[in-house]
Structure formats: C-alpha cells, structure tokens
Biopython code that builds the backbone (N, CA, C, O; Angstrom):
import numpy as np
from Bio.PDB.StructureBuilder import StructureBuilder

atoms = [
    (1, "UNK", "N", (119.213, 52.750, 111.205)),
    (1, "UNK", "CA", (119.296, 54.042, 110.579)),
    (1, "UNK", "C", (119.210, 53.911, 109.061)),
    (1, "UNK", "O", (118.528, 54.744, 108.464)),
    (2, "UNK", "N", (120.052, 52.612, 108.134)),
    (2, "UNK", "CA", (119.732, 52.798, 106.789)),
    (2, "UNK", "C", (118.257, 52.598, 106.576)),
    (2, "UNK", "O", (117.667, 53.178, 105.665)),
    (3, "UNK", "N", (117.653, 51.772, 107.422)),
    (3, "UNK", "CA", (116.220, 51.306, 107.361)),
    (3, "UNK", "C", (115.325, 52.189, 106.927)),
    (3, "UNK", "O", (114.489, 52.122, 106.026)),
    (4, "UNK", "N", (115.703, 53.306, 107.939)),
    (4, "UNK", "CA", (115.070, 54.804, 107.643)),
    (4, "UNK", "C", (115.344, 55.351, 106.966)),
    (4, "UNK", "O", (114.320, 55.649, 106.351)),
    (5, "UNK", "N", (116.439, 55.957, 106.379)),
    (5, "UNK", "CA", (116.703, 56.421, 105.471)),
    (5, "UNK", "C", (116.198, 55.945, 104.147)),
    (5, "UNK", "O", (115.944, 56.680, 103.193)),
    (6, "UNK", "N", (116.096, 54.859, 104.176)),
    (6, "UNK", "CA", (115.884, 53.536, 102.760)),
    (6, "UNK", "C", (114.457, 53.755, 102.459)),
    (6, "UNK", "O", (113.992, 53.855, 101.323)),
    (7, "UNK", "N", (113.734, 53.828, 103.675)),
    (7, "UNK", "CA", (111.939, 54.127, 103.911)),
    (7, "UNK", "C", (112.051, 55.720, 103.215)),
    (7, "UNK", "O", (111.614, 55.783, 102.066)),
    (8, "UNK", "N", (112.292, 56.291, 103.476)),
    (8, "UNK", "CA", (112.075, 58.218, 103.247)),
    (8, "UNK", "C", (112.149, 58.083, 102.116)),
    (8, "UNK", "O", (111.309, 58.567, 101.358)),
    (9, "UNK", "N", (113.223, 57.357, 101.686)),
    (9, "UNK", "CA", (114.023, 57.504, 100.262)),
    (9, "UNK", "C", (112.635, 57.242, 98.758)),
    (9, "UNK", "O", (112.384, 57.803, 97.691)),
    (10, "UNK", "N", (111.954, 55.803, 99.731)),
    (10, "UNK", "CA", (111.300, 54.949, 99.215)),
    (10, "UNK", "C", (109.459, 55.815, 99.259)),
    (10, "UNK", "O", (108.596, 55.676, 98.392)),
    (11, "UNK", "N", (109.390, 56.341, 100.064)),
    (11, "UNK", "CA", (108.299, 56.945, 100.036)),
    (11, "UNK", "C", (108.380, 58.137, 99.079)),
    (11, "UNK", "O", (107.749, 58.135, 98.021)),
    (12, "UNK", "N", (109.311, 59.351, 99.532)),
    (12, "UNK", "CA", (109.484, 60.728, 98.835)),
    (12, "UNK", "C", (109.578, 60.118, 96.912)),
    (12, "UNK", "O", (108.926, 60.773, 96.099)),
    (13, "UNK", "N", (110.340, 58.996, 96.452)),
    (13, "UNK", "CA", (110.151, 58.597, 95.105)),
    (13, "UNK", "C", (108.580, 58.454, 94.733)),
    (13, "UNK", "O", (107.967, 58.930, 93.778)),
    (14, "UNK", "N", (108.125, 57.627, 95.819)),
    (14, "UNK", "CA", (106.607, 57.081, 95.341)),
    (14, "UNK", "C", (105.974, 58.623, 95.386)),
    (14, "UNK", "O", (105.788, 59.200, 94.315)),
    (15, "UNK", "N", (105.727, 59.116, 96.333)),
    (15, "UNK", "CA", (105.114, 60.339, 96.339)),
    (15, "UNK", "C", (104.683, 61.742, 95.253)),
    (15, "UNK", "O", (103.698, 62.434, 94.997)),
    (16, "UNK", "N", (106.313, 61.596, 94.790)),
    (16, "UNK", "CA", (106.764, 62.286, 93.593)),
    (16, "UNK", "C", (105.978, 61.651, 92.339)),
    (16, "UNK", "O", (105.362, 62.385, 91.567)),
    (17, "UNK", "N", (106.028, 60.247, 92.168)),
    (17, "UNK", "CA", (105.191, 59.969, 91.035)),
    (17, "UNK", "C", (103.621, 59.994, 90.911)),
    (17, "UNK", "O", (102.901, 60.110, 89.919)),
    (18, "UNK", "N", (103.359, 59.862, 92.126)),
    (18, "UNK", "CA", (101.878, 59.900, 92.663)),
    (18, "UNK", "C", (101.260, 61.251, 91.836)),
    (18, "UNK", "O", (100.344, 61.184, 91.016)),
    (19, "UNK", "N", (102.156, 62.819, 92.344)),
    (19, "UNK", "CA", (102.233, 63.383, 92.483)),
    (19, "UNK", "C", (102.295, 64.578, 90.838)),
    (19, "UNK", "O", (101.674, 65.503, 90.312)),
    (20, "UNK", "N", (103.521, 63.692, 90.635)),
    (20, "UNK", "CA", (103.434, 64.225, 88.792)),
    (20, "UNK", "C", (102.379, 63.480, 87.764)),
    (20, "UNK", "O", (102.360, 63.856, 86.592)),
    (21, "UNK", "N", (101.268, 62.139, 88.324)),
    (21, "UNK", "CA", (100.753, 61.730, 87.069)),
    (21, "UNK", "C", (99.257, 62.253, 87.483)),
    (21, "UNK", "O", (98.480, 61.708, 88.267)),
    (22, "UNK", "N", (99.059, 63.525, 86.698)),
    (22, "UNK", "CA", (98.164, 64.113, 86.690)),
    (22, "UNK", "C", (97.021, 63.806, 85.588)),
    (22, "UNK", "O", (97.416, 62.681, 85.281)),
    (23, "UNK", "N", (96.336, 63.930, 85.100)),
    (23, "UNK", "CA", (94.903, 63.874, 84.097)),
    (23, "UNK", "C", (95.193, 65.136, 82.996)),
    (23, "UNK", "O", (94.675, 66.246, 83.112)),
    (24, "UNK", "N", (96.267, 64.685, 81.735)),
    (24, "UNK", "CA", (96.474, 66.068, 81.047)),
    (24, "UNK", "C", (95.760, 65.867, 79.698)),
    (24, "UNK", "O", (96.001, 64.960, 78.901)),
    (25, "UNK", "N", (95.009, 66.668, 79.582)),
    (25, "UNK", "CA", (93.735, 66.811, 78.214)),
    (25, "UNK", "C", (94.292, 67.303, 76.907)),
    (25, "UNK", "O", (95.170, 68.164, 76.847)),
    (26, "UNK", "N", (93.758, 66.732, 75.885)),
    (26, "UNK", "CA", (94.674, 66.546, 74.776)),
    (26, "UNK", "C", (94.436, 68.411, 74.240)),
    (26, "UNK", "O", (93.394, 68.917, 74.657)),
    (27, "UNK", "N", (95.201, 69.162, 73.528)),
    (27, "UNK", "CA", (94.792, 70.194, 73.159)),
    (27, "UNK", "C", (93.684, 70.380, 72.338)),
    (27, "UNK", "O", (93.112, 69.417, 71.828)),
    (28, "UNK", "N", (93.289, 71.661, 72.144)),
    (28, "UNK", "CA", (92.215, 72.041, 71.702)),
    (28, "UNK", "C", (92.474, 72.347, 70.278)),
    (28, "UNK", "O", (93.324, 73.162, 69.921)),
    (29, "UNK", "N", (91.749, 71.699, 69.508)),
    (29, "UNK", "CA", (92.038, 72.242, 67.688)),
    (29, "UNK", "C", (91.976, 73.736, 67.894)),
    (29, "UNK", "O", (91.158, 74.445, 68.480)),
    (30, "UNK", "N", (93.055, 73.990, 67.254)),
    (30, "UNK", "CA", (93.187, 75.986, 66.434)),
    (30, "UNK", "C", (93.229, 76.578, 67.861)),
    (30, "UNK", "O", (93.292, 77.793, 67.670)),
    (31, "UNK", "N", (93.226, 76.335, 69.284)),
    (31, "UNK", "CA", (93.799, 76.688, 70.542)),
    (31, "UNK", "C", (95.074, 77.247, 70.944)),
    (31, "UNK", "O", (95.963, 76.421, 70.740)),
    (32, "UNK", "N", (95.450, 78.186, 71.370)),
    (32, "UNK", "CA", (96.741, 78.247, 71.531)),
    (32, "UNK", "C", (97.257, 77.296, 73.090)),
    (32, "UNK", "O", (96.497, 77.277, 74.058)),
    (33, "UNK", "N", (98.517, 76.618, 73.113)),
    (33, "UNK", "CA", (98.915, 75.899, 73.452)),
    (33, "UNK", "C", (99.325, 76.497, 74.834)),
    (33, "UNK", "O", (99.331, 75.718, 75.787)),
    (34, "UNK", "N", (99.646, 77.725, 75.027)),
    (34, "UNK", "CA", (99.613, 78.528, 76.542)),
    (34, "UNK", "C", (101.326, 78.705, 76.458)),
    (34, "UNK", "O", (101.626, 79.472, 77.373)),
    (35, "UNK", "N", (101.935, 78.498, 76.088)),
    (35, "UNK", "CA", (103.409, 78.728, 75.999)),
    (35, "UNK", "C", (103.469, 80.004, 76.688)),
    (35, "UNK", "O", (103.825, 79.884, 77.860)),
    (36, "UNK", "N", (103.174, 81.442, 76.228)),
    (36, "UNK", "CA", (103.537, 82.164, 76.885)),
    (36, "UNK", "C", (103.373, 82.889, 78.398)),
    (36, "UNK", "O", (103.841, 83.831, 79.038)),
    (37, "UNK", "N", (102.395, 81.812, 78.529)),
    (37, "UNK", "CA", (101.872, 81.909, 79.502)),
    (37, "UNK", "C", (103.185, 81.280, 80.843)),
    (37, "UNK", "O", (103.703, 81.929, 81.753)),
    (38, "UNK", "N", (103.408, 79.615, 80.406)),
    (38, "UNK", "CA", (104.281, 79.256, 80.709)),
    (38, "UNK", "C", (105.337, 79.904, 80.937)),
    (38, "UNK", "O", (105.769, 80.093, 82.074)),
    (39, "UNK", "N", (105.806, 80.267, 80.024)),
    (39, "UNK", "CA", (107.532, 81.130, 80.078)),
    (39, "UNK", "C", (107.549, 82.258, 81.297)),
    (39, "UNK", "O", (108.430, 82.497, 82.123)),
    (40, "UNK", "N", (106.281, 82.844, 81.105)),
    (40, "UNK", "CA", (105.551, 84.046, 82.177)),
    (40, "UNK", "C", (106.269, 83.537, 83.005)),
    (40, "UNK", "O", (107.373, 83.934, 83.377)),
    (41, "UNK", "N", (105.633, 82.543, 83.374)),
    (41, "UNK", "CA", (105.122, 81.736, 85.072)),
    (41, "UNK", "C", (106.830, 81.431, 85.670)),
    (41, "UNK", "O", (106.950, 81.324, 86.890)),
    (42, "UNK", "N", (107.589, 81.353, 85.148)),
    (42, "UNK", "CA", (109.265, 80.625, 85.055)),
    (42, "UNK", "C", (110.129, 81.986, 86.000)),
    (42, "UNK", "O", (111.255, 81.836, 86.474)),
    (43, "UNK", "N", (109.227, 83.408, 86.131)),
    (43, "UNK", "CA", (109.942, 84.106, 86.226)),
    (43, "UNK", "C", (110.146, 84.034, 88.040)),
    (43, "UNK", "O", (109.069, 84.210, 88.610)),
    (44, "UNK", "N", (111.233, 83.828, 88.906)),
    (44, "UNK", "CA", (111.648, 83.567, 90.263)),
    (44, "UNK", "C", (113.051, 84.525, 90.720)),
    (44, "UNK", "O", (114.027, 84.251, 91.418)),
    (45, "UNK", "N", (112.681, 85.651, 90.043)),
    (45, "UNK", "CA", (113.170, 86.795, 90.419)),
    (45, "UNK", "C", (113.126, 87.537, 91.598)),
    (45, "UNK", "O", (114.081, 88.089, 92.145)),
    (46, "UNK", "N", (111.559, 87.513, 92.083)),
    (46, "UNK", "CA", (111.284, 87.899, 93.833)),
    (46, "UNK", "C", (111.510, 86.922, 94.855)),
    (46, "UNK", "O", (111.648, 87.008, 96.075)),
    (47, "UNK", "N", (111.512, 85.863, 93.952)),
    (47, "UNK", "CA", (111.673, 84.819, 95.312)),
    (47, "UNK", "C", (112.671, 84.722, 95.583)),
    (47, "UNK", "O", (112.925, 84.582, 96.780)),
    (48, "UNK", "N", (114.019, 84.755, 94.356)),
    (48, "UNK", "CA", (115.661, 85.009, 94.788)),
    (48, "UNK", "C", (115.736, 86.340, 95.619)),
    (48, "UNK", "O", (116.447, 86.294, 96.624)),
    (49, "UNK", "N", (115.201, 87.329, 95.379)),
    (49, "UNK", "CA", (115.577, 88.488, 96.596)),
    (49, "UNK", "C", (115.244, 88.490, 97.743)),
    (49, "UNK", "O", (115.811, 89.020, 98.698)),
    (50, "UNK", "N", (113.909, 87.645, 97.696)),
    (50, "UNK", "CA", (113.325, 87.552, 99.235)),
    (50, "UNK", "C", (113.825, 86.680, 99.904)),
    (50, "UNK", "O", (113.488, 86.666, 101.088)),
    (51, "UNK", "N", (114.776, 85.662, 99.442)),
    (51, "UNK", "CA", (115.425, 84.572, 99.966)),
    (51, "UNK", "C", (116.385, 85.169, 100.317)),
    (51, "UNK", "O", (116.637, 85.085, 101.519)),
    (52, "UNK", "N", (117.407, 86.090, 99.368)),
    (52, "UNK", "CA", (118.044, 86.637, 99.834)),
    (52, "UNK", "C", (118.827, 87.179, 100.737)),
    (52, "UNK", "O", (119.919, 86.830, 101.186)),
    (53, "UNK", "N", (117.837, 88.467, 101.044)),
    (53, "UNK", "CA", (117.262, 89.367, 101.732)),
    (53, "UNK", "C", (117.184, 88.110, 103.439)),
    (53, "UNK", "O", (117.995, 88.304, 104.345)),
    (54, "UNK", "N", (116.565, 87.442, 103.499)),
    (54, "UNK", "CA", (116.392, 87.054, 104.767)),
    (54, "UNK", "C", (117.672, 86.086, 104.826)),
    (54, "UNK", "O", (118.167, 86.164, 105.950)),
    (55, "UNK", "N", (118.228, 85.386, 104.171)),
    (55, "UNK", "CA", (119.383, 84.625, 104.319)),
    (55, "UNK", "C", (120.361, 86.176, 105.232)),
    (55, "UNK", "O", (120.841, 86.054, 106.359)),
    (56, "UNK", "N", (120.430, 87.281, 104.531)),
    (56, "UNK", "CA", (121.494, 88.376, 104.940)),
    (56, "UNK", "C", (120.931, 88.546, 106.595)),
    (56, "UNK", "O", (121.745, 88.280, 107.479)),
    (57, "UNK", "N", (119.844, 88.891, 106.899)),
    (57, "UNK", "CA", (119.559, 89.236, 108.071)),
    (57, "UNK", "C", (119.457, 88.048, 108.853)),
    (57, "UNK", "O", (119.436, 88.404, 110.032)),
    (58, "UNK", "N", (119.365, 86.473, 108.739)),
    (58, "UNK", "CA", (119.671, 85.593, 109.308)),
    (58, "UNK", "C", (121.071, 85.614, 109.930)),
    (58, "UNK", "O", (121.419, 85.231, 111.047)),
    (59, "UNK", "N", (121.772, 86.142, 108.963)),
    (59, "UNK", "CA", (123.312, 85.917, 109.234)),
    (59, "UNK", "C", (123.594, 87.354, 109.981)),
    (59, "UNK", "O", (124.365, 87.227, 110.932)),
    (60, "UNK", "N", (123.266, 88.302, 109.818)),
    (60, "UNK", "CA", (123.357, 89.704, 110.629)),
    (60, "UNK", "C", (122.739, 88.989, 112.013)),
    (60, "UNK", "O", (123.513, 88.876, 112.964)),
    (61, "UNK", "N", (121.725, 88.631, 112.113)),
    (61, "UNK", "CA", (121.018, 88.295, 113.525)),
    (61, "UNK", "C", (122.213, 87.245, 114.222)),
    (61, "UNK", "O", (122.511, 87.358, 115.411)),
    (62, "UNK", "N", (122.670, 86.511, 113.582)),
    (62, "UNK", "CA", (123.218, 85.048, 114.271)),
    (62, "UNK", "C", (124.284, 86.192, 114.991)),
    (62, "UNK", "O", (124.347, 86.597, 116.151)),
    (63, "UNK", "N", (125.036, 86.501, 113.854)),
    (63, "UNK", "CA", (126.294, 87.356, 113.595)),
    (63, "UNK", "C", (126.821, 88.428, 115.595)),
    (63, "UNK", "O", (127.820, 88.483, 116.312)),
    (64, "UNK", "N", (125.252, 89.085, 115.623)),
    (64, "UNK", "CA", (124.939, 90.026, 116.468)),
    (64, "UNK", "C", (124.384, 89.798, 117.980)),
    (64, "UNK", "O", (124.241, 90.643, 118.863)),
    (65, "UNK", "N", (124.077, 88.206, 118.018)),
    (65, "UNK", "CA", (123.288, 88.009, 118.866)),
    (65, "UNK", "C", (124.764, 87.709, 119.869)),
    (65, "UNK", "O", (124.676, 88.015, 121.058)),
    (66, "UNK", "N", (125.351, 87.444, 119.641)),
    (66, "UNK", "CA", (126.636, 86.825, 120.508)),
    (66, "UNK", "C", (127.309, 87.947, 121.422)),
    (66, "UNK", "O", (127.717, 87.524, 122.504)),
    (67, "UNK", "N", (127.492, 89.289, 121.172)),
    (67, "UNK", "CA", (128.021, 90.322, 122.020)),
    (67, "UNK", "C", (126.471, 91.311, 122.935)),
    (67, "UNK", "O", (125.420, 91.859, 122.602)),
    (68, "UNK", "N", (127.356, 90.994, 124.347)),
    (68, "UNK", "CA", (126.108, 91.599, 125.432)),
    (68, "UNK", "C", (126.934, 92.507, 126.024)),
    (68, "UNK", "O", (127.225, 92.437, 127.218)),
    (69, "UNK", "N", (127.435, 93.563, 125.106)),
    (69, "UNK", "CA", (128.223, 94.600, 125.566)),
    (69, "UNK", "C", (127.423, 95.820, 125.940)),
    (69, "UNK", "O", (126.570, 96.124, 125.106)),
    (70, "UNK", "N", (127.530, 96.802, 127.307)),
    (70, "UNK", "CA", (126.851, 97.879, 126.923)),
    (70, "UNK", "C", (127.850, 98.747, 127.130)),
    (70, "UNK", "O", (128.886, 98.329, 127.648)),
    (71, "UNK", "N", (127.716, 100.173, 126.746)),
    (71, "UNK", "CA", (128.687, 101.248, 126.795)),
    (71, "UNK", "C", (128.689, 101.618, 128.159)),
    (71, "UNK", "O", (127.719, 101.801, 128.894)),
    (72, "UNK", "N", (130.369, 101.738, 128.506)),
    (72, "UNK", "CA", (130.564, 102.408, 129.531)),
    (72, "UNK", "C", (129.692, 103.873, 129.655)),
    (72, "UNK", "O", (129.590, 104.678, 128.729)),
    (73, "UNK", "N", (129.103, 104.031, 130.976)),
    (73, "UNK", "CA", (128.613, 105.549, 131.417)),
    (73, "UNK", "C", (129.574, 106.567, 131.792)),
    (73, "UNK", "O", (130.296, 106.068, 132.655)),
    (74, "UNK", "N", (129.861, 107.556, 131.589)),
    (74, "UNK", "CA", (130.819, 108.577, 132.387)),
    (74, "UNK", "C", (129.956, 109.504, 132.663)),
    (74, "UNK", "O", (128.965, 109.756, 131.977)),
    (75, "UNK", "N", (130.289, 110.075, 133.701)),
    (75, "UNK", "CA", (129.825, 111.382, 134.584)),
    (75, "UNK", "C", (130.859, 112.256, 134.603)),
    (75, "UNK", "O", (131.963, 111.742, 134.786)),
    (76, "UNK", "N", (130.808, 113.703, 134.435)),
    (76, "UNK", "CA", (131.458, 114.326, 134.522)),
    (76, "UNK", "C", (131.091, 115.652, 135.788)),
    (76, "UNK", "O", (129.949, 116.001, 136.086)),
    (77, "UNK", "N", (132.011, 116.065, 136.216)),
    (77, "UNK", "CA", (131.569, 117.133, 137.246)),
    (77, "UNK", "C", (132.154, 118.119, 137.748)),
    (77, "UNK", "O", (133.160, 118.097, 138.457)),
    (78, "UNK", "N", (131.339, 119.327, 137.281)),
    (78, "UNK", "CA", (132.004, 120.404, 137.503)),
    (78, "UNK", "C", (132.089, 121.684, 138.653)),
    (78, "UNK", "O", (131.313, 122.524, 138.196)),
    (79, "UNK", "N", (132.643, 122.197, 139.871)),
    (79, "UNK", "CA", (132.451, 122.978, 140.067)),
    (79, "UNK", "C", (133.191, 124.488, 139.722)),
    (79, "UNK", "O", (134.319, 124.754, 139.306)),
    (80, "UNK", "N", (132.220, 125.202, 140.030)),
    (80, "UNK", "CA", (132.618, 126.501, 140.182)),
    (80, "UNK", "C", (132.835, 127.226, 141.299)),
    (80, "UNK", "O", (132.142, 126.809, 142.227)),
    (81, "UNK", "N", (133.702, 128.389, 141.658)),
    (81, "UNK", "CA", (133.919, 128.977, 143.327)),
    (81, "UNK", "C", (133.844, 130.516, 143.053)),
    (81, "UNK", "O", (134.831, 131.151, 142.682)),
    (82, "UNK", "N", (132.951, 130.924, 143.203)),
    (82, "UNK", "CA", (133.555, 132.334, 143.046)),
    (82, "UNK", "C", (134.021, 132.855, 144.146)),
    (82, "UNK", "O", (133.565, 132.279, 145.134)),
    (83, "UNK", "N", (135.004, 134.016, 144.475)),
    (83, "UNK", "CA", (135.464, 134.338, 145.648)),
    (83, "UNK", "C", (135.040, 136.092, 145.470)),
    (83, "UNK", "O", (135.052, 136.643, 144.369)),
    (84, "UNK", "N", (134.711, 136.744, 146.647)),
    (84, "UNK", "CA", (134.355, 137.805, 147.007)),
    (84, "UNK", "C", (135.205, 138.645, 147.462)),
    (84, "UNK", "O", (134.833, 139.756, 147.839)),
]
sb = StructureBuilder()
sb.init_structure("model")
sb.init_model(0)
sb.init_chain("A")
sb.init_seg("    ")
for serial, (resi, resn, name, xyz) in enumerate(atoms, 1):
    if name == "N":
        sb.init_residue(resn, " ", resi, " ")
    sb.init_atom(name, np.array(xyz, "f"), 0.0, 1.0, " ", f" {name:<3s}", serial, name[0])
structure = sb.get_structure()
C-alpha cells in the first residue's frame, strides 16, 4: 500500500511539472502586459454558487432519501335517512 501511494505521489509531482513548464514568450516592446485581463480571469464567484447550490441539494437528497413514509388514507362516510 505505501508502494502505491509513494507511485501516485511520485507521478501527480512529475505530472504537475510536466505540466506547468510551458513555452512563455518574452513580452512585446510598448505591449501591454495583459494584467487586467488576468485579474478579470481570477473572478470564481459562479463556480462558488454552483458548488454550492449542489453541495445543498446533495445533502437535501441524502438527507430525504432515507424515509419511505406514505400518508395514512381516511375514508369517511356518511349516511342520510329520511323518514316519511
């Protein structure tokens, strides 16, 4: 079991570096550098609600799935007699 663990450990590191050493081009004279572009991109505002949002109904579903209750039926019944 550490074997494996030790392997995952050892791959997911390599992977990651594989992964971040990309081909990055030197800037462009009098270019703007994209910063705001960047800062843009940072914004993970929908993805916290949509995570959210389904974390709540994960837990409503788990929450709900456990009771197989149904409502009692009643009948009620009435007569009437008229007499002559």
């Amino acid at each position: 079991m550490r074997i494996l663990i030790a392997a995952t450990l050892v791959a997911s590191l390599i992977a990651t570096n594989l992964l971040a050493a990309e081909t990055v081009t030197p800037l462009a004279p009098g270019k703007a550098a994209g910063v705001k572009k960047a800062q843009d991109a940072d914004d993970n505002t929908v993805w916290w609600l949509l995570g959210g949002g389904a974390a709540i109904a994960i837990i409503a579903l788990a929450a709900s799935g456990g009771s197989s209750t149904t409502a009692a039926s009643t009948s009620t019944t009435t007569s009437t007699t008229t007499s002559t």
